[in-house]
MIVOTI-322027 format. One record per residue: x, y, z of N, C-alpha, C in turn; residue number from 0. Coordinates in nm, 3 decimals, decimal comma. Example, Ala and Ser with C-alpha at 12.3 -4.5 7.8 and 13.67 -1.06 7.14 Angstrom:
// residues 2
- 1,319 -0,569 0,780 1,230 -0,450 0,780 1,320 -0,330 0,780 0 .
- 1,285 -0,225 0,708 1,367 -0,106 0,714 1,290 0,003 0,787 1 .
This chain:
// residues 227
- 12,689 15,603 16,438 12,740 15,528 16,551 12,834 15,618 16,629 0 .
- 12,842 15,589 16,770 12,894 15,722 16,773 12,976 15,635 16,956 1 .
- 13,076 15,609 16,968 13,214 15,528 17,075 13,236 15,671 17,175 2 .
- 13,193 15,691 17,346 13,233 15,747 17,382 13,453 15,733 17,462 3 .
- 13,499 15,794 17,452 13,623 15,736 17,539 13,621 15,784 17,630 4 .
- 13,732 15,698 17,747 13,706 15,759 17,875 13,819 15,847 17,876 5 .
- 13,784 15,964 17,998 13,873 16,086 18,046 13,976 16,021 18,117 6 .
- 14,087 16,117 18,081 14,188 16,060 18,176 14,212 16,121 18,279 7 .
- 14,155 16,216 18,339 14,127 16,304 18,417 14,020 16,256 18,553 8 .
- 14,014 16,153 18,582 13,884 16,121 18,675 13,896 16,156 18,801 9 .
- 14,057 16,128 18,878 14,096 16,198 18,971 14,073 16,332 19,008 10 .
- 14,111 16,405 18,931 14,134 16,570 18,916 13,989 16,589 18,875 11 .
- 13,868 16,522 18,814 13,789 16,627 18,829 13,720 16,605 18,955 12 .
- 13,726 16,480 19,034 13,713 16,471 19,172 13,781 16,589 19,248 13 .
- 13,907 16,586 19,239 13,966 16,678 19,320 13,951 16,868 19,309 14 .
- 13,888 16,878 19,214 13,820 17,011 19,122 13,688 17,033 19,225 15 .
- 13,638 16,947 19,214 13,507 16,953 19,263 13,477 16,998 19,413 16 .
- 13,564 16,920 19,446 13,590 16,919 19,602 13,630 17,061 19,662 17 .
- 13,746 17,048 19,564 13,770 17,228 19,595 13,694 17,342 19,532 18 .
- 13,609 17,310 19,412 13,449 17,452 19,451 13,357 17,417 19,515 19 .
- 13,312 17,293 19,576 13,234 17,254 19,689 13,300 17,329 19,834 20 .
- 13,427 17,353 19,833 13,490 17,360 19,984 13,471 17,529 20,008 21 .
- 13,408 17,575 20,148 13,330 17,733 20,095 13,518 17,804 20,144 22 .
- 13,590 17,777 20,197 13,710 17,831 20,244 13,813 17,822 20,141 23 .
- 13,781 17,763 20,035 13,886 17,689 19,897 13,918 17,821 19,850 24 .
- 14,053 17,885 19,778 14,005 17,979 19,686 13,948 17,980 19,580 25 .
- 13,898 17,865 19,479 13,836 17,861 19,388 13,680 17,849 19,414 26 .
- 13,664 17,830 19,560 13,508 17,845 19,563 13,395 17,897 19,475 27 .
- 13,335 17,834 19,414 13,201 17,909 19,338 13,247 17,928 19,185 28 .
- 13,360 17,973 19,198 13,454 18,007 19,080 13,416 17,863 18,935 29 .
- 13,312 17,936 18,857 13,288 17,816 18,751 13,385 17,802 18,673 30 .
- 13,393 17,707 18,583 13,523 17,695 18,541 13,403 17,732 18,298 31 .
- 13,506 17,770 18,247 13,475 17,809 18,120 13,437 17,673 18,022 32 .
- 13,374 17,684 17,923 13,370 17,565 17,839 13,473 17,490 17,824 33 .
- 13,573 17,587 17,781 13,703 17,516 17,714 13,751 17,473 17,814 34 .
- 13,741 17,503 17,930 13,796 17,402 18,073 13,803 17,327 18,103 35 .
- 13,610 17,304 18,108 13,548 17,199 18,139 13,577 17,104 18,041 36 .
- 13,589 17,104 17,904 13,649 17,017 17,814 13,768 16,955 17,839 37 .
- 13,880 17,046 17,856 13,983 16,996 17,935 13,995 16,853 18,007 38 .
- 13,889 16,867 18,109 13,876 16,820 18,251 13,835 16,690 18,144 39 .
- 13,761 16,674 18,073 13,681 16,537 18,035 13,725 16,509 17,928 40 .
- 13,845 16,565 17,867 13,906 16,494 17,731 13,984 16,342 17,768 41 .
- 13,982 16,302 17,617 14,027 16,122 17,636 14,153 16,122 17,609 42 .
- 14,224 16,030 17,635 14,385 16,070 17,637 14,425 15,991 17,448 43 .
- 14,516 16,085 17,394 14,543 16,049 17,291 14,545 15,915 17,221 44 .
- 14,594 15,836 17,288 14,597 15,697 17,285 14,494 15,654 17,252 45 .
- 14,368 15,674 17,346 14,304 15,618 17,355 14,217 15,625 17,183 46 .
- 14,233 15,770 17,163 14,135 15,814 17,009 14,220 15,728 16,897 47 .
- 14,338 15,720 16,939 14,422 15,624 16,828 14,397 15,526 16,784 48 .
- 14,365 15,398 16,918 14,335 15,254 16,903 14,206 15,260 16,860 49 .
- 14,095 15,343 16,905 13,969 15,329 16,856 14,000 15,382 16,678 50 .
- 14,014 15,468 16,630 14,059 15,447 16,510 14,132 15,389 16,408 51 .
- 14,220 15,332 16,458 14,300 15,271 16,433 14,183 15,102 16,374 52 .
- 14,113 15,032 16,485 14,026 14,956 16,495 13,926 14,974 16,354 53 .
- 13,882 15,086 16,381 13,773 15,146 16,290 13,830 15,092 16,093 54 .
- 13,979 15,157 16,073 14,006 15,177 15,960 14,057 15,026 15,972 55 .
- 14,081 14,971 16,031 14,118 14,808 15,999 14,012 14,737 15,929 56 .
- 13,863 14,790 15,970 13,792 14,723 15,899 13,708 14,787 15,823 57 .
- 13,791 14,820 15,718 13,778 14,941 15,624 13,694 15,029 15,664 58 .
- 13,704 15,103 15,745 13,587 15,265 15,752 13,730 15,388 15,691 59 .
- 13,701 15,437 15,624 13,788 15,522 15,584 13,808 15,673 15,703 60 .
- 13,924 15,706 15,747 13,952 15,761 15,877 13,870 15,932 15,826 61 .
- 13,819 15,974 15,733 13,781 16,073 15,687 13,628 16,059 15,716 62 .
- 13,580 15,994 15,761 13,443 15,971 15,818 13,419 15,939 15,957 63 .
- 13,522 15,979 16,005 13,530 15,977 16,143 13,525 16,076 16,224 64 .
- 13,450 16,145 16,274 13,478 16,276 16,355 13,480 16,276 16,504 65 .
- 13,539 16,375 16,571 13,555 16,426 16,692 13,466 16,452 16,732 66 .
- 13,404 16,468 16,812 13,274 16,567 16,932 13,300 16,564 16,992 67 .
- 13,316 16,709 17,121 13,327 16,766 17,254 13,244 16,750 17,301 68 .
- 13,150 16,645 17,350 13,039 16,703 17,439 13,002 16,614 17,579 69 .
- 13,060 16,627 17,670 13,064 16,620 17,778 13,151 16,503 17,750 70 .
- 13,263 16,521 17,692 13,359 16,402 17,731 13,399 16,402 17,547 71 .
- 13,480 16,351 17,516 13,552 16,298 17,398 13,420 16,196 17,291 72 .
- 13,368 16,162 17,181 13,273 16,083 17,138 13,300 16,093 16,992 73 .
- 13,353 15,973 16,940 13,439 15,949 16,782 13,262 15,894 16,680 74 .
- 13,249 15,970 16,598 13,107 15,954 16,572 13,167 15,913 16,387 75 .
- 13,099 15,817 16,380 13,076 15,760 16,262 12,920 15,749 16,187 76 .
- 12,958 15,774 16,061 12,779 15,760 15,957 12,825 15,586 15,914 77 .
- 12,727 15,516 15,963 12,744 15,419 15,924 12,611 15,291 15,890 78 .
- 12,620 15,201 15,823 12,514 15,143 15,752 12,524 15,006 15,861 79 .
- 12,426 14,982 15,860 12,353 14,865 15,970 12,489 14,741 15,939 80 .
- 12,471 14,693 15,781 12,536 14,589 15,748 12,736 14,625 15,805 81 .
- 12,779 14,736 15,842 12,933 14,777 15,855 12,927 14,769 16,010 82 .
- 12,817 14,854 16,088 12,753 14,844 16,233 12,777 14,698 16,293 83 .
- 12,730 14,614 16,218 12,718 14,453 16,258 12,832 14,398 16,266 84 .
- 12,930 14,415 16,144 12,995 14,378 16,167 13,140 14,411 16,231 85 .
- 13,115 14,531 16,255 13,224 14,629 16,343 13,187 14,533 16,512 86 .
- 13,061 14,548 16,539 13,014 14,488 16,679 12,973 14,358 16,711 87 .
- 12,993 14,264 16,590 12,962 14,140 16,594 12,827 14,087 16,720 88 .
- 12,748 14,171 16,604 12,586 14,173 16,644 12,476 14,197 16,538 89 .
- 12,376 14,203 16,564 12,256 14,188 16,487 12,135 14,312 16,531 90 .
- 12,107 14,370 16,447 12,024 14,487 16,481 11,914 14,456 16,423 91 .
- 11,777 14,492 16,509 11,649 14,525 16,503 11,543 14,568 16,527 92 .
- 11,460 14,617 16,466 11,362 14,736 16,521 11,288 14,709 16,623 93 .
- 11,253 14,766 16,701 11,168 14,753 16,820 11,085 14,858 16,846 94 .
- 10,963 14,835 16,841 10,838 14,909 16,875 10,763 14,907 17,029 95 .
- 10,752 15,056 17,053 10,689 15,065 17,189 10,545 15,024 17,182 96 .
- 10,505 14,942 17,289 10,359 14,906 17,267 10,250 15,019 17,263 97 .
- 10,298 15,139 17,365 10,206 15,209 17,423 10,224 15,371 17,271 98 .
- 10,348 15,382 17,281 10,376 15,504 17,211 10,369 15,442 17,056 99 .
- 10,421 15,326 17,034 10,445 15,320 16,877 10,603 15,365 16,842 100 .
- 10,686 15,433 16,942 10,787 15,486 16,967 10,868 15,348 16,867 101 .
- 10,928 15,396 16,732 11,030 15,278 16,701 11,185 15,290 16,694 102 .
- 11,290 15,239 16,783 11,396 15,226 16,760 11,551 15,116 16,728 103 .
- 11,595 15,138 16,624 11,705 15,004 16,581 11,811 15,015 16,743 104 .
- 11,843 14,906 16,786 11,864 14,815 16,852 11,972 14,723 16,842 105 .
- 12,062 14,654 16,925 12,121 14,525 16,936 12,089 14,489 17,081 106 .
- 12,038 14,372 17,130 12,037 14,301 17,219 12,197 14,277 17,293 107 .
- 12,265 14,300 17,224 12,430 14,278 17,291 12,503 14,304 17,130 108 .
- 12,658 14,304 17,203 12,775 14,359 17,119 12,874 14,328 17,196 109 .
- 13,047 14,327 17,130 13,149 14,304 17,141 13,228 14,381 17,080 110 .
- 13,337 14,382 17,141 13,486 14,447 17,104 13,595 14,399 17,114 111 .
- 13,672 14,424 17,038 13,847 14,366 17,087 13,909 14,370 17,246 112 .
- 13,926 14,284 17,272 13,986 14,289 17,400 14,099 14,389 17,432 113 .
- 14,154 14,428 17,371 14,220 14,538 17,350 14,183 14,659 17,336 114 .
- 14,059 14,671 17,360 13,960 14,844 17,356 13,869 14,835 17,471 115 .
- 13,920 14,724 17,530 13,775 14,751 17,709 13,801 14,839 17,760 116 .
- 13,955 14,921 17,794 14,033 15,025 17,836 14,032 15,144 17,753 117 .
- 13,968 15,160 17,627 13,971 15,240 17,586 13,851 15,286 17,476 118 .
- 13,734 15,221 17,553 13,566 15,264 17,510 13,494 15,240 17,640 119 .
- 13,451 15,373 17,698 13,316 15,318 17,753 13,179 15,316 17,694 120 .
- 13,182 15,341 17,619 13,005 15,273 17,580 12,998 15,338 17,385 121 .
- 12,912 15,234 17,360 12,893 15,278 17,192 12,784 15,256 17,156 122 .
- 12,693 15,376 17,076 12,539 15,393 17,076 12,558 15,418 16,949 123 .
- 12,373 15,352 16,876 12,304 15,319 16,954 12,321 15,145 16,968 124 .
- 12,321 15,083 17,055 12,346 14,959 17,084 12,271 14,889 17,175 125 .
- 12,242 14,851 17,291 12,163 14,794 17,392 12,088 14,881 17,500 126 .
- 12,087 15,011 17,450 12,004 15,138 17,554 11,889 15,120 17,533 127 .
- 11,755 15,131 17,533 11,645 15,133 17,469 11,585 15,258 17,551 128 .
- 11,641 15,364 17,613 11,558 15,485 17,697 11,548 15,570 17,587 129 .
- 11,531 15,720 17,581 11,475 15,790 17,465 11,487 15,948 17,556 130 .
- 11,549 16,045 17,441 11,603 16,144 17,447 11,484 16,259 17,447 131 .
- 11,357 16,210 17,423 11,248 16,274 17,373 11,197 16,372 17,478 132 .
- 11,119 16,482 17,452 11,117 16,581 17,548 11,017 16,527 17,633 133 .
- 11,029 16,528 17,760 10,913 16,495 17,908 10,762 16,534 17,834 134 .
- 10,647 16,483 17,881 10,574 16,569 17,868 10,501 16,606 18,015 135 .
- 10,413 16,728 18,018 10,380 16,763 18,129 10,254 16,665 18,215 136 .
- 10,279 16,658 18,338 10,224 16,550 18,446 10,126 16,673 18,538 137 .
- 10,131 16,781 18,507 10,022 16,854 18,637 9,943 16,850 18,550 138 .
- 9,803 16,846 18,604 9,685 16,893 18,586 9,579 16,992 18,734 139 .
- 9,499 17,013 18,660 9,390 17,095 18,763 9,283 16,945 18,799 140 .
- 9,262 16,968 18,938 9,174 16,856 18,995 9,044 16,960 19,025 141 .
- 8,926 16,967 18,978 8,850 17,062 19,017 8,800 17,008 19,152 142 .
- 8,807 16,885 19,179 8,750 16,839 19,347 8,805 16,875 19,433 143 .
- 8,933 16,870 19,417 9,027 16,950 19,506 8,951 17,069 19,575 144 .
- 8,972 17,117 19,693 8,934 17,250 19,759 9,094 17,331 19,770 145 .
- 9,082 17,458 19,744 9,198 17,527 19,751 9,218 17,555 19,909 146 .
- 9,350 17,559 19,952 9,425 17,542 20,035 9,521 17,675 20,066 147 .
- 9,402 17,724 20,203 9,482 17,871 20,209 9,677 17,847 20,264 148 .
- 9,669 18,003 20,235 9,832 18,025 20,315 9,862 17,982 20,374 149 .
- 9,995 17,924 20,399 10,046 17,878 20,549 10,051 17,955 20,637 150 .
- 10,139 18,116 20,591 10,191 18,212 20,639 10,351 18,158 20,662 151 .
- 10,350 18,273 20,729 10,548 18,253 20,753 10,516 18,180 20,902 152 .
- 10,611 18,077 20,905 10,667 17,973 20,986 10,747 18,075 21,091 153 .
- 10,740 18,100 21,203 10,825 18,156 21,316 10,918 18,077 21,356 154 .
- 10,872 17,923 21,359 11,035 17,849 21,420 11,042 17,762 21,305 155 .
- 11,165 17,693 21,368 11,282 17,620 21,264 11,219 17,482 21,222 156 .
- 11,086 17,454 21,289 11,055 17,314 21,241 10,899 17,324 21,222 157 .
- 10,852 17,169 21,152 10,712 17,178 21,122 10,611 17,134 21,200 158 .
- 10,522 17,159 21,261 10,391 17,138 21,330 10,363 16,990 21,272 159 .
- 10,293 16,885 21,342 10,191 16,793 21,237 10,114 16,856 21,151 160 .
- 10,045 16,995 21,170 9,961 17,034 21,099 9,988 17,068 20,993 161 .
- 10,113 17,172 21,047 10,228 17,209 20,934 10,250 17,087 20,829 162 .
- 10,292 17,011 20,833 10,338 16,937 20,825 10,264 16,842 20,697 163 .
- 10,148 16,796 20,737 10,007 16,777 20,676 9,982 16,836 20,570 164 .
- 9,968 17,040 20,571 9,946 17,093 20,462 10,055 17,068 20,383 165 .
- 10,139 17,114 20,407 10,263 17,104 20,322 10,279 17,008 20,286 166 .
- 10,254 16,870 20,258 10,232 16,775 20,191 10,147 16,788 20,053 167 .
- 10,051 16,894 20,082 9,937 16,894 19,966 9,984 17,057 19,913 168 .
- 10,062 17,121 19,959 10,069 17,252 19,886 10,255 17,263 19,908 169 .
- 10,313 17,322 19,822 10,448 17,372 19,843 10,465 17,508 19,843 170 .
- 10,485 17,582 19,961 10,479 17,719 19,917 10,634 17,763 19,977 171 .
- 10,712 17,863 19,978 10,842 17,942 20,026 10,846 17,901 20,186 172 .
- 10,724 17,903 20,265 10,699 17,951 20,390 10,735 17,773 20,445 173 .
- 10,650 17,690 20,344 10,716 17,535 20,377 10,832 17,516 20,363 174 .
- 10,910 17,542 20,218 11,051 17,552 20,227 11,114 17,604 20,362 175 .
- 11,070 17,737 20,379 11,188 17,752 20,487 11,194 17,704 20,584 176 .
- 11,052 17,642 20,652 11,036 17,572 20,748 11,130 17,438 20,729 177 .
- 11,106 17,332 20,647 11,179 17,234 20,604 11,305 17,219 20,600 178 .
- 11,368 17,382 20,541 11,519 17,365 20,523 11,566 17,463 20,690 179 .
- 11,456 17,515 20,782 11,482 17,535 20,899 11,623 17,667 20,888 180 .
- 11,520 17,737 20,789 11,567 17,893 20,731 11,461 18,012 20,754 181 .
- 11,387 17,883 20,878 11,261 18,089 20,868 11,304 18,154 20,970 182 .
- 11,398 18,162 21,058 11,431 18,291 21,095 11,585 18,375 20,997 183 .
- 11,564 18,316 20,945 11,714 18,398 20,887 11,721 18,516 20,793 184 .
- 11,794 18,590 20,828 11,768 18,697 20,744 11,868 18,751 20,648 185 .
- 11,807 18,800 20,530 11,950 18,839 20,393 12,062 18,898 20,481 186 .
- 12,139 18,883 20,427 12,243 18,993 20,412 12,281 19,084 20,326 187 .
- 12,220 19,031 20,214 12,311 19,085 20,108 12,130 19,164 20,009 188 .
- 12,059 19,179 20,001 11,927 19,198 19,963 11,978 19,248 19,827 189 .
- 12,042 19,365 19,800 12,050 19,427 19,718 12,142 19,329 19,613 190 .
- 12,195 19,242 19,619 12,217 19,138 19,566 12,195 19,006 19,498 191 .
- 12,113 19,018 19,583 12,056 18,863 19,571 11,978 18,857 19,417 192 .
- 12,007 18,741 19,341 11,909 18,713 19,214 11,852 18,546 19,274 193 .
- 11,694 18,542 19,219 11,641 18,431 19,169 11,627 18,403 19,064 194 .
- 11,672 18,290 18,990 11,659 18,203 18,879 11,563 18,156 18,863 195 .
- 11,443 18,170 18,768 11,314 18,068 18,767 11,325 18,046 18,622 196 .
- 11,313 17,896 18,622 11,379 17,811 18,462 11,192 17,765 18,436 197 .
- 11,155 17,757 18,263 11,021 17,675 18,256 11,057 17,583 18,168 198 .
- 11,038 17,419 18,190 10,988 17,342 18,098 10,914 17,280 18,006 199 .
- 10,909 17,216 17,943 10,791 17,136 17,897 10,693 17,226 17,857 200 .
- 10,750 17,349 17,760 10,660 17,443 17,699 10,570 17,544 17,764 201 .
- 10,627 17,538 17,882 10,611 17,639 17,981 10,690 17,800 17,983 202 .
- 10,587 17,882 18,027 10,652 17,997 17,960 10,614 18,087 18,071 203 .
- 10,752 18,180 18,082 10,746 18,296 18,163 10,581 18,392 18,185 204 .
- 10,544 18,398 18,280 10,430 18,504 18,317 10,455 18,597 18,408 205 .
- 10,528 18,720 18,349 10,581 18,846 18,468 10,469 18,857 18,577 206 .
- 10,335 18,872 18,548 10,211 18,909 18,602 10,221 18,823 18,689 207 .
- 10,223 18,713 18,697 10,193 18,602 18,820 10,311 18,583 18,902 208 .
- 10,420 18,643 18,821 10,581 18,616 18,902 10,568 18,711 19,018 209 .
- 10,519 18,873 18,968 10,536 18,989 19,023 10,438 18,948 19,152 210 .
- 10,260 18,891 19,116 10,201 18,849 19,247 10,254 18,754 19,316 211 .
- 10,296 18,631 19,264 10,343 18,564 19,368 10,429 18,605 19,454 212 .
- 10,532 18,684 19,426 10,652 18,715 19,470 10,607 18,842 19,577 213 .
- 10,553 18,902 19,542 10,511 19,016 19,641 10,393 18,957 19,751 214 .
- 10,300 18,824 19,726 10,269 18,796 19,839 10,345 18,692 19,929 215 .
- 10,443 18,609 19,861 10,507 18,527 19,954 10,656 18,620 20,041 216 .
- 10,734 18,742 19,965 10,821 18,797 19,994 10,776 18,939 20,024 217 .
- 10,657 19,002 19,973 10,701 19,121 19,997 10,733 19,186 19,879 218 .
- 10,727 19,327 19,879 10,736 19,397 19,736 10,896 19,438 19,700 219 .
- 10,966 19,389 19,792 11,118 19,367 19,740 11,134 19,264 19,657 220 .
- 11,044 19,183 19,626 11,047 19,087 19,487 10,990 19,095 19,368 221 .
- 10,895 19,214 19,436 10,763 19,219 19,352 10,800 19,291 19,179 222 .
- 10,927 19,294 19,153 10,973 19,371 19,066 11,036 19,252 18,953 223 .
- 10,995 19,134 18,912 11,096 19,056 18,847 11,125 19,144 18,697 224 .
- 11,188 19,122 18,627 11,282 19,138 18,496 11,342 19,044 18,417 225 .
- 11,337 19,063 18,268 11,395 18,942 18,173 11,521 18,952 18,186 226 .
């Protein structure tokens, strides 16, 4: 079972934000370190008190209680359905996905001391029923499909109907820039510049297709990617 608390910090990480969003700020861009960012989203002492405090009232022994940092403060307990129930004055039961078979324990609803609404926002697993499970992949190849030449590079800042049309059925750099009304603009900084390309869903780096794509949509100043 596992009680997130809230940050006492909600202001300030608003006001954090604002100032690496702001491009004139001096902290602009400037990321901030793990232990920072922890900082920013820790729960205020108090608050870990009463929730424990709660906990060992109805006998959980405070030595089975642990801390976790992860994106915010989260007091995690090992605990048995029958201690669960009655900590939340609720009733747990399994629930099966029709389609997947997917099965997970459950409460339809739960409660707390009126005296901890201020100092829990949410306690899992309890009334969520979504699932942490990895995506799976949604493209496929349509062989009816007819392939769909180049756009080429876009000369002005906006899209044709025609333009407009393809790029609906293909996404290529040349649509982007048209779209974000960046095709005349030019680097400044070339010798600088990095692209990030992330793969999911068991998707995996292919230098060979990075190096062609990149050298026919940019030019052989891309044509060079690296791990």
């Amino acid at each position: 079972m596992r009680s997130a608390t809230p940050t006492t910090r909600g202001t300030s990480i608003l006001l954090h934000l604002e100032i690496w969003l702001t491009r004139r700020a001096s902290r602009y861009g400037k990321h901030l370190s793990r232990a920072e960012a922890e900082k920013l989203v820790e729960s205020h002492p108090e608050s870990l008190r009463k929730v424990k405090d709660w906990l060992t009232q109805h006998g959980i022994d405070e030595s089975r209680i642990n801390l976790e940092k992860s994106g915010g403060d989260w007091l995690m307990l090992i605990a048995s359905v029958e201690e669960a129930e009655r900590l939340l004055g609720t009733h747990y039961h399994i629930f099966s996905h029709k389609m997947s078979g997917h099965k997970v324990v459950r409460a339809l609803s739960y409660s707390i001391p009126g005296s901890l609404i201020d100092h829990i926002d949410v306690i899992t697993p309890t009334t969520y029923f979504g699932t942490a499970r990895a995506m799976r992949k949604t493209s496929f190849l349509d062989p009816s499909t007819k392939a769909i030449d180049d756009l080429g590079v876009f000369v002005g800042d906006t899209l044709d109907e025609t333009a407009s049309r393809r790029c609906s059925l293909k996404t290529t750099p040349s649509c982007l820039r048209a779209l974000y009304k960046t095709a005349k603009y030019v680097p400044q900084s070339v010798h600088r510049n990095l692209l990030g390309i992330a793969g999911y869903l068991d998707e995996f780096v292919n230098y060979a297709d990075l190096s062609v794509s990149a050298e026919v949509e940019s030019g052989p100043t891309l044509s060079n990617p690296r791990k």
